[in-house]
N, C-alpha and C positions, 0 to 999 in steps of 0.2 A: 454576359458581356465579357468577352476575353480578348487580349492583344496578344500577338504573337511575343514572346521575350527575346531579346537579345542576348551578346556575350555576357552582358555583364550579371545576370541572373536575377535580375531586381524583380520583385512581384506585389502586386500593390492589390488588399486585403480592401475593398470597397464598400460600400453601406453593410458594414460591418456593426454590434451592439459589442462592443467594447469593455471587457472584464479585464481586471484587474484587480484579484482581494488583497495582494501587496501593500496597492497605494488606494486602495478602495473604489478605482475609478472605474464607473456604469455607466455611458455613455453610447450613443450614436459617432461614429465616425471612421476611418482608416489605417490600415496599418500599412508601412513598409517593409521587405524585406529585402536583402542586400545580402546574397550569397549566403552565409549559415549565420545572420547576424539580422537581429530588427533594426533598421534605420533610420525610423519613426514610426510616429506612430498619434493618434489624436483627433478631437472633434472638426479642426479646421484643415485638416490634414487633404491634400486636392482639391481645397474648393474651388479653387482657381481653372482646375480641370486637372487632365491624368499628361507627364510630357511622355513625348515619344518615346518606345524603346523598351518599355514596363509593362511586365503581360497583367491582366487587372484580371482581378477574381472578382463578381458580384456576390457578395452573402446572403445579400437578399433580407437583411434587417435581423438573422443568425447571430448567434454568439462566438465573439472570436476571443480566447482566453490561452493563458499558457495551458503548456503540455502537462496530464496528470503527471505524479509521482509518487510511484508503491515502494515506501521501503518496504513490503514482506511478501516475498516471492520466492516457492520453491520451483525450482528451474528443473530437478531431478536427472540435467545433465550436467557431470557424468555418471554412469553409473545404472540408471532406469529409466532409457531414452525410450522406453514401450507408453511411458506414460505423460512424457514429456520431451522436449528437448529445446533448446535456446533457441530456434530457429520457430519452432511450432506456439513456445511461447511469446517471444517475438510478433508473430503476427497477430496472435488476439489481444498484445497488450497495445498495438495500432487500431485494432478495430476498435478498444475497449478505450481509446483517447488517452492511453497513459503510454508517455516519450520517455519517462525513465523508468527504469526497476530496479530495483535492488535486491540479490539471489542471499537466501540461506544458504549457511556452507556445509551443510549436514546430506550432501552427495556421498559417491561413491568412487576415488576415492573426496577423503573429507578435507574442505578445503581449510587447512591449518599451518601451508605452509606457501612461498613465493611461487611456487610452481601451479598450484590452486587459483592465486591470486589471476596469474598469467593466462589460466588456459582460459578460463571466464571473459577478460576481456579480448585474446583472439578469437575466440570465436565470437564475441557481439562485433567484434571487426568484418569478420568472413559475412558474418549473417547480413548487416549494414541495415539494420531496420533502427528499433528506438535502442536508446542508450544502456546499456546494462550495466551493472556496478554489482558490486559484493562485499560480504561482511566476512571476515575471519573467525572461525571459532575463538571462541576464550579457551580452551582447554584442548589439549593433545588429544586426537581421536574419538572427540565428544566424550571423553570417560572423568570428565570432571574432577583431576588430582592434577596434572601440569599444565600450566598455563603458556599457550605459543609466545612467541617473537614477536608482539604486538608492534613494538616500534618496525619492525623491520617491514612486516606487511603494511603498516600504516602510510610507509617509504613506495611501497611499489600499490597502492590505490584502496586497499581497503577503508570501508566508509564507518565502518567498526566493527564490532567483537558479540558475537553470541552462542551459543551452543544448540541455537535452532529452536527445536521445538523439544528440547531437557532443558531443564530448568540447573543454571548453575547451584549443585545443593549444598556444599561445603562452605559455611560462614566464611571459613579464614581462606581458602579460594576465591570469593567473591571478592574478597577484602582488598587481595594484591591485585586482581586484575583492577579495581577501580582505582586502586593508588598508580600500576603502571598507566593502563588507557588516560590516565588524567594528564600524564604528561607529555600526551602528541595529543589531549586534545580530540577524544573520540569517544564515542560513549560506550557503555553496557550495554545492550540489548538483553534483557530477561526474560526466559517465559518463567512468570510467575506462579509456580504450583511446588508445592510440597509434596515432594516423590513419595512419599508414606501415607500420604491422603488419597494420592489419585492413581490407587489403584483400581475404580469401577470406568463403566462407560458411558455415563450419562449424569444427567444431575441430581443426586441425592434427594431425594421428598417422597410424597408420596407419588407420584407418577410414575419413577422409577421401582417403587417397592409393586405397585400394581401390575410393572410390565416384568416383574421379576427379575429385575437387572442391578446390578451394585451400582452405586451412586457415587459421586465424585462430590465433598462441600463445598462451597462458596468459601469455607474458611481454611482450603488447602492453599487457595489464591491468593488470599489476605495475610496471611501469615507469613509466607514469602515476601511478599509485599512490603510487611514491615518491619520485618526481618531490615532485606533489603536498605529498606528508608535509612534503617537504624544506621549502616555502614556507609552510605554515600553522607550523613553527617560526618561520619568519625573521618572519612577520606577525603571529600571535600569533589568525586571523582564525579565524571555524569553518567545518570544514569538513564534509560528508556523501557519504561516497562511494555510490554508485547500485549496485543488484543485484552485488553480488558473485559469481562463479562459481566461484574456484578458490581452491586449497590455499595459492597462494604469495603471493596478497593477503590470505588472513585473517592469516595470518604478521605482513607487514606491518602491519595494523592495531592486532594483541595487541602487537604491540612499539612503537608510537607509545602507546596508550596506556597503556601502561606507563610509557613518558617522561610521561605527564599532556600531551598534546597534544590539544587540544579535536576532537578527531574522534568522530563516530559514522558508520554502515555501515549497509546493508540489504542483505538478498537478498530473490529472489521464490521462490515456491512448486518453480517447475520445478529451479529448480538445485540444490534438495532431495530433489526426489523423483525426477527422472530424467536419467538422462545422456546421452553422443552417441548411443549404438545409438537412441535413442528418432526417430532419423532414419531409420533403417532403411532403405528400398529408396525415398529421397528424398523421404523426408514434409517437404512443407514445412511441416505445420503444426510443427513441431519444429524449425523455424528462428527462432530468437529470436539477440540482439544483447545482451551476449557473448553465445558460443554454448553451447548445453549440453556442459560438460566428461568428462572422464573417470569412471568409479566411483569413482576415490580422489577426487576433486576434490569430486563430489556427497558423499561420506562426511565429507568436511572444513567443507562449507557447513555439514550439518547439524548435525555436532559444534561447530561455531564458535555453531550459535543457541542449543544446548543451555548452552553454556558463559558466554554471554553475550557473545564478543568482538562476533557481529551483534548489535545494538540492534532492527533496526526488521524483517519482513517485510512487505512489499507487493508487491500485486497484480502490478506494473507490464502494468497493462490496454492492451494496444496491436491497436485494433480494424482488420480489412480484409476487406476486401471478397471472394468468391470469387473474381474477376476477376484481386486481386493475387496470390491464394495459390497457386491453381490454373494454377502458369506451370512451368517449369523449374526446379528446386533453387535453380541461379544466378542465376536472374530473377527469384525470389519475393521479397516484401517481408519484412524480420522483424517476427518480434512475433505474442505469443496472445493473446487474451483473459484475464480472469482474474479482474472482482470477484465472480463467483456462486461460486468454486471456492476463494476466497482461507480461506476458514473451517474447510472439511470439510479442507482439504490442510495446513491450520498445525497441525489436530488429530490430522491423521495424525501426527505427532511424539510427541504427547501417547499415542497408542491404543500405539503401538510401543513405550512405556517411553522414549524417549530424553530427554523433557523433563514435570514435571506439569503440569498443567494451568493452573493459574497463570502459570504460566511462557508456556507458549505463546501464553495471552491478551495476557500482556503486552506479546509482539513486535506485534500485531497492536492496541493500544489504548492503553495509558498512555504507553508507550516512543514512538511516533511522535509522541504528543500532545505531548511533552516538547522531543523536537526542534526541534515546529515552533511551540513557545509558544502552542500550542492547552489552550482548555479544555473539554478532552473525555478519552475515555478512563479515566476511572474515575469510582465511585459515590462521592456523599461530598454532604452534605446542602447544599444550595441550587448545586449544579451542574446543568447544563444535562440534561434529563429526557431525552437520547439513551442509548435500554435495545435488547437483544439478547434476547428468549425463544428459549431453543434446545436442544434436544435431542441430546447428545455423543452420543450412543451408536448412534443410527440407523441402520441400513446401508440404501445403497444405491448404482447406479449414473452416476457425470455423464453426463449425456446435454445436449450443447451445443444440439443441436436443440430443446432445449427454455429457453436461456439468452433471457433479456430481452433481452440486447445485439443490437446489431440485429448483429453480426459473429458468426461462430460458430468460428473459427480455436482452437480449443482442443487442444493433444496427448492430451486427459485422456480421448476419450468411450469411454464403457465402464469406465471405470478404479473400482475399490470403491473407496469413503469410507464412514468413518460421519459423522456430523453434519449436522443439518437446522435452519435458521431460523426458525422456527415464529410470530416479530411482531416488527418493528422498530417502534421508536419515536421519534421525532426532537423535539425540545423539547416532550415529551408528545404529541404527534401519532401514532397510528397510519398508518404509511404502508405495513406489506406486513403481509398475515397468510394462514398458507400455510392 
């Protein structure tokens, strides 16, 4: 059922199934939209009929929920556009239902200074798809000894401060960035690893001793970790630890805050749904940074999002090229892909019983939104008109060969999901509709 729309742009979201993990609300009924703005939205919402003028979408009894949001996305524009670029990511984070992203600044050059901050968001302008955003390194050059102009980038849009995928390793470096970030008000993002432990490629046990490969411990992770803990006490500063993997940092995390220590946490997709064997006979697409842990350690991530002590899942989309992946176990680069997969795989949680559905949405939209003092991730009248139509229940198979990104590095292809995207919408914008 559709009307033609008028000037004034309004489009009205009809037997629509109604999510919202913000305010909890699971319902049958309609939404409004009013140019790049929700107008309404609710069970009683047109019952009266649709008035003239409002082109009406039929959902068909589909899920209509806000737009995902990935804080951890490497964009690899500028610098390695062969393997990426904001335009190509752009469109698989529309196919993949996520309206916002948020870019690593660990490009080429590295984004540490106003001018970094700047190019990222002209071009998400030029490109005009979902929203793009970016975090400022904490450290000059990624070399983790001078810390940039936090206030200054904070001024022109950064959403906060991390060194990517290095881990900030200097105690009294970490120290002053969480004392400056604390006072605009922006967190830390850490990857959590201890530069002196993880030097192997996979995860330390016997699996790795049998494949003949050096191993990385679960306690290069933890030790950072609480490290870390120990300073955002002493500072008072926030903090966000990056992809969680194991058992003995959710630990760490549920007992900070439990102290009330301003920490929140993410994991990604993989360190939920598979663990080392997923390396098998040296797949390197299955080499990611941490590395995929043990079954108990995957059984702990997932229990940890169930639970609440993870706040945020994201993609952590880390694009390459055949060239990098297709080398020697040792020689390959880490990191998969992940914003086309981020959806179907948060859902697998939800299909399993282990979390409702609500709930799952919420890792993936209100809860990152929150972190990162975005206004996005949930429906609520005159908020930003970023909607998700999508279909939970779909089945079918990831086939990477068919992902937007221009990288296809995915452990997933072949792997059953259900859930399908079915029209992303970004401040009333139609930008994917399958």
């Amino acid at each position: 059922m559709k009307r033609p729309a008028k000037a004034n742009g309004r489009v009205a979201y009809l037997n629509a199934r109604l999510l919202d993990p913000e305010s909890r609300l699971d319902a049958a009924g309609a939404l409004l939209t009013e140019g790049t703005r929700i107008a309404d939205f609710g069970p009683q919402l047109f019952a009266e009929g649709l008035p003239d003028g409002i082109e009406a979408v039929d959902c068909g009894g589909r899920c209509l929920a806000p737009g995902l949001v990935d804080m951890r996305v490497q964009l690899r524009e500028p610098g390695e556009e062969h393997k990426e670029t904001i335009e190509s990511a752009s469109l698989a984070a529309a196919a993949g239902g996520v309206t916002s992203m948020v870019a690593l600044p660990n490009t080429e050059p590295i984004v540490d200074d106003v001018a970094g901050v700047e190019y990222i968001a002209r071009r998400a302008r030029e490109v005009k798809l979902v929203k793009v955003y970016t975090y400022g390194s904490v450290t000059r050059r990624l070399e983790g000894t001078e810390i940039i102009e936090i206030g200054l980038l904070t001024e022109f849009g950064a959403l906060g401060f991390t060194d990517g995928t290095k881990a900030v390793a200097s105690a009294s470096v970490m120290s002053r960035a969480l004392s400056y970030a604390k006072t605009f008000d922006r967190p830390i993002i850490q990857h959590p690893e201890e530069p002196s432990l993880a030097s192997g490629v996979m995860n330390a046990g016997e699996l790795a001793t049998r494949l003949g490969l050096t191993g990385i411990p679960d306690i290069a992770e933890v030790m950072m970790l609480e490290r870390d803990l120990r300073l955002v006490e002493m500072t008072g500063g926030r903090y966000h630890a990056a992809h969680l993997s194991c058992a003995k940092s959710v630990e760490a995390i549920r007992t900070a805050k439990a102290r009330g220590l301003p920490v929140t946490c993410e994991t990604a997709p993989h360190y939920f749904t598979l663990n080392e064997t997923a390396v098998g006979d040296y797949r390197t697409f299955a080499k990611v940074s941490p590395p995929l842990r043990s079954e108990a350690d995957r059984a702990a991530i997932a229990e940890a999002v169930a639970d609440g002590t993870i706040d945020v899942i994201a993609s952590d989309h880390s694009p390459h090229d055949a060239d990098s992946k297709r080398l020697p176990f040792a020689m390959a680069d880490f990191g998969v892909v992940g914003l086309e997969s981020l959806l179907p795989l948060t859902l697998e949680l939800a299909h399993k019983g282990a979390v409702g559905l609500l709930d799952a949405l919420a890792r993936v939209t209100c809860a990152p939104a929150r972190v990162l003092g975005l206004e996005a991730g949930r429906l609520a009248r005159g908020a930003p008109a970023d909607l998700i139509l999508f279909d939970p229940d779909k089945p079918r198979m990831l086939d990477p060969d068919a992902f937007r990104s221009k990288s296809k590095n995915s452990p997933f292809e072949g792997h059953p999901v259900q859930g399908e995207v079915l029209r992303t919408v970004v401040d009333g914008r139609v930008i994917f509709e399958a």
